[in-house]
C-alpha positions in Angstrom: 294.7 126.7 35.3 293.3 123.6 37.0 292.2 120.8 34.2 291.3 118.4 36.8 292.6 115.8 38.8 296.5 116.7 38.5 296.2 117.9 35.0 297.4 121.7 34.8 298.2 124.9 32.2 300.8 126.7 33.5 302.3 129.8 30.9 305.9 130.8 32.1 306.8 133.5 29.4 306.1 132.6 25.9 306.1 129.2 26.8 302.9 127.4 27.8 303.2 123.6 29.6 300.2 121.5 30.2 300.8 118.2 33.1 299.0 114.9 33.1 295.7 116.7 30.7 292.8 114.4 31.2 290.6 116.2 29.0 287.8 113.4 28.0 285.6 110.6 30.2 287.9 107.8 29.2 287.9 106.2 32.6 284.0 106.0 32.6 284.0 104.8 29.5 286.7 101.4 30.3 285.7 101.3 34.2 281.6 102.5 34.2 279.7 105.6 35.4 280.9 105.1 38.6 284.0 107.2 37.6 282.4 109.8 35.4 283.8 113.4 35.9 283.2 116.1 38.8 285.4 118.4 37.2 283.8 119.5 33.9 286.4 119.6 30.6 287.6 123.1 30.0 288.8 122.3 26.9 288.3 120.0 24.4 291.8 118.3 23.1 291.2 119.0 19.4 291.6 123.3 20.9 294.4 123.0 22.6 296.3 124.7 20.2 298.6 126.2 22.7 301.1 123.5 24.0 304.7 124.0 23.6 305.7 120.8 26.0 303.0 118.5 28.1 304.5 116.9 30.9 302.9 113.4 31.8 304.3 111.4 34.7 302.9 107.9 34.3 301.0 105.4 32.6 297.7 105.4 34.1 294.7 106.5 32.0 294.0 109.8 34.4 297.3 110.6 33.5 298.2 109.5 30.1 295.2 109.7 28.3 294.4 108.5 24.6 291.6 110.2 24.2 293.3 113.7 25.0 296.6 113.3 23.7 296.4 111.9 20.6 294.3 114.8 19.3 296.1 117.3 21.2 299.3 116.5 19.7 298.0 116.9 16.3 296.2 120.4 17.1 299.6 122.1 19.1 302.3 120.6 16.4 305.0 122.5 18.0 304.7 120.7 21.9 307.1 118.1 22.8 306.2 115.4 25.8 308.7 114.6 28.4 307.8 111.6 30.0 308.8 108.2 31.4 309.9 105.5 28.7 306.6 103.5 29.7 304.7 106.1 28.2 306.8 106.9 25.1 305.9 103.7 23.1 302.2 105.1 24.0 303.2 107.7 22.3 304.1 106.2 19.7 301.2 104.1 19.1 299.2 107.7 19.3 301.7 108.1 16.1 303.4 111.0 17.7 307.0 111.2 16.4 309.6 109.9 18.7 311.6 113.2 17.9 308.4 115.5 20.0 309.5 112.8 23.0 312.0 113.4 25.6 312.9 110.8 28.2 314.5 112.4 31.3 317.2 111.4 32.9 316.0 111.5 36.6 317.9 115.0 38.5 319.3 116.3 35.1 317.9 119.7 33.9 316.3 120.3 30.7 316.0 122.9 29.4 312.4 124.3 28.2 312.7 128.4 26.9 314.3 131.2 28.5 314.7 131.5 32.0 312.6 127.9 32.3 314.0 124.3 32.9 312.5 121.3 34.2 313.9 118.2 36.2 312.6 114.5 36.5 312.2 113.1 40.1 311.0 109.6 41.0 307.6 109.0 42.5 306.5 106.2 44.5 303.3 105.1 43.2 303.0 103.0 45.6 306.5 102.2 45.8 308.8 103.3 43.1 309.4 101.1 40.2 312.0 101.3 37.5 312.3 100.0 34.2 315.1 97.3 32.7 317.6 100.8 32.1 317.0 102.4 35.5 314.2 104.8 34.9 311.4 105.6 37.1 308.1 104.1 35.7 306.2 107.4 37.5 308.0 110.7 37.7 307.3 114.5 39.2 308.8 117.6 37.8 310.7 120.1 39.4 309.9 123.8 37.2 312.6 126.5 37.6 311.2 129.7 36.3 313.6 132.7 36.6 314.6 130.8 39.5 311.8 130.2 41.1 310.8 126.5 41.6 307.5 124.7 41.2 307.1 120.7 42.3 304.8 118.7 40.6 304.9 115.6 42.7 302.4 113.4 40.0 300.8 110.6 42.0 303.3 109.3 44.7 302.9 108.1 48.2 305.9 110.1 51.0 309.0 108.0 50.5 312.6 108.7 51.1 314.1 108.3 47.7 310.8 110.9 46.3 312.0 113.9 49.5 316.1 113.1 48.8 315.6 114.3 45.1 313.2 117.3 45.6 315.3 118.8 48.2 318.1 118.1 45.9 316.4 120.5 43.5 315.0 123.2 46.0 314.3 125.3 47.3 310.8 124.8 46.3 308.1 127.6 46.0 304.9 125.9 45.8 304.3 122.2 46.1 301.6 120.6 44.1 300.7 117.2 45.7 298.4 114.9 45.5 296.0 114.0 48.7 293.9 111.1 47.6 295.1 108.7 50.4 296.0 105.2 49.8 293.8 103.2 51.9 291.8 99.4 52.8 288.7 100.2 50.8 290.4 101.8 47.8 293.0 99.2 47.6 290.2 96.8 48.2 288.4 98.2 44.7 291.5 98.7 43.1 292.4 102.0 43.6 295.8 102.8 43.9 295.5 105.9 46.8 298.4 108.8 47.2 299.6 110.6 50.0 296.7 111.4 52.9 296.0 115.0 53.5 298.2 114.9 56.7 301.1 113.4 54.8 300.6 115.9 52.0 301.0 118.7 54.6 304.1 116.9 56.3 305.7 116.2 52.8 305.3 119.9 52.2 306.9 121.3 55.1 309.6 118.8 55.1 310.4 120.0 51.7 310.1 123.4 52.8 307.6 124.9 50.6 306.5 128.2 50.9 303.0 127.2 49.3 300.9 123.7 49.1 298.3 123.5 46.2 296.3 119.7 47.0 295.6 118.2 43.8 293.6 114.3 43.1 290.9 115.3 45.2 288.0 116.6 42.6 287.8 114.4 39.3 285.8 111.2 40.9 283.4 110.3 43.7 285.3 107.1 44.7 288.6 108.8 45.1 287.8 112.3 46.0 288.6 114.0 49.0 286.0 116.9 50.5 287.7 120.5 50.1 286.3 121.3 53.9 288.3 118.4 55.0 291.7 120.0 53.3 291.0 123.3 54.9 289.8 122.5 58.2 293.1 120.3 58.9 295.1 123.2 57.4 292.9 125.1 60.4 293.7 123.1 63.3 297.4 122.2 62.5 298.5 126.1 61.3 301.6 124.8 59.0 303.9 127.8 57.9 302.7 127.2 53.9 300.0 128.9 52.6 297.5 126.7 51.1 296.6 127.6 47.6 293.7 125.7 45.0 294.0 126.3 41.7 296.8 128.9 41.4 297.8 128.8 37.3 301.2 130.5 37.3 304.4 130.2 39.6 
């Protein structure tokens, strides 16, 4: 299920994992209406009852929100957070214990339920950055379910260091990444952009995913991308991947 944004339910099994949940209008509330929500809240946090681990690759408030996870931790007890160590002291301060908080060590498995696993790759957001130990301040996630693979790429811009790990995981069966380009204006206002549609299509085939699913495109007007414009350069440049929105499972 699609939260939004890059926020995504995904059950494998028994095991339910939710990524990056923005589940509140936290960035309209600190930045104005001009960034209130296109994509409506599913769920409200204080349901989400369901969480065995949430994933959350970076800092930024779309990503690693207050407002969603401090009541979601308290309503799914069980759930763990793997994350970067950036955002462990934030959850911390959400008074999350710091034995429900994994920080992974970047191309190492870990293991999640049976037949599921997950590995840490850096993302370059713009560039990547690393902490005073060495660890990527922004992350994706590799899934393995029963061998099938799932990339989560987070927000990150095509860079050789982000392509090297992934196809060090692969193969990969569907690529989930984002295509809210980086450009003048945004920069200009701020925004820090991802990957451009064309890029996230190049990315994907250079990975050699069998799927594409475009994610950052629908949660606000400044930074959105039109779903015609996705499908009609899918059109014209006929890639081998299928594109996919808002698959749920692997």
């Amino acid at each position: 299920m699609s939260l939004g944004q890059v926020g995504y339910r995904f059950t494998f099994g028994r095991q339910v994992i939710y990524v990056d949940p923005y589940l509140s209008d936290s960035v309209a509330q600190i930045d104005g209406p001009a960034f209130e929500r296109l994509f409506p809240v599913l769920i409200s946090p204080e349901k989400v009852t369901d969480a065995n681990w949430v994933l959350i690759t970076h800092e930024h408030i779309d990503h690693c929100d207050p407002l969603t996870l401090g009541p979601l931790a308290k309503a799914s007890p069980q759930a763990r957070f793997i994350c970067p160590s950036g955002v462990k002291a934030k959850l911390q301060g959400l008074n999350i214990s710091e034995k429900r908080i994994v920080t992974p060590v970047e191309g190492e498995w870990n293991e999640m339920g049976i037949s599921l696993k997950v590995a840490a790759v850096p993302a370059a957001h713009p560039d990547i950055n690393r902490d005073e130990l060495g660890y990527p301040r922004c992350l994706g996630f590799v899934i393995d379910y029963e061998g099938r693979r799932l990339y989560h790429a987070g927000d990150t811009s095509p860079h050789e260091e982000v392509l090297r790990a992934v196809k060090g995981l692969g193969p990969i069966d569907i690529a989930f990444l984002p295509v809210n380009e980086r450009n003048f204006f945004r920069d200009r206002m701020g925004i820090i952009g991802n990957m451009s549609v064309r890029e996230a299509f190049l990315v994907a085939q250079e990975i050699g995913a069998k799927s594409l699913v475009p994610m950052h495109w629908d949660m606000f007007n400044l930074n959105s991308v039109a779903r015609e414009e996705i499908e009609l350069l899918y059109r014209l440049l006929a890639p081998q991947f299928s594109l996919e929105f808002y698959p749920s499972q692997l």
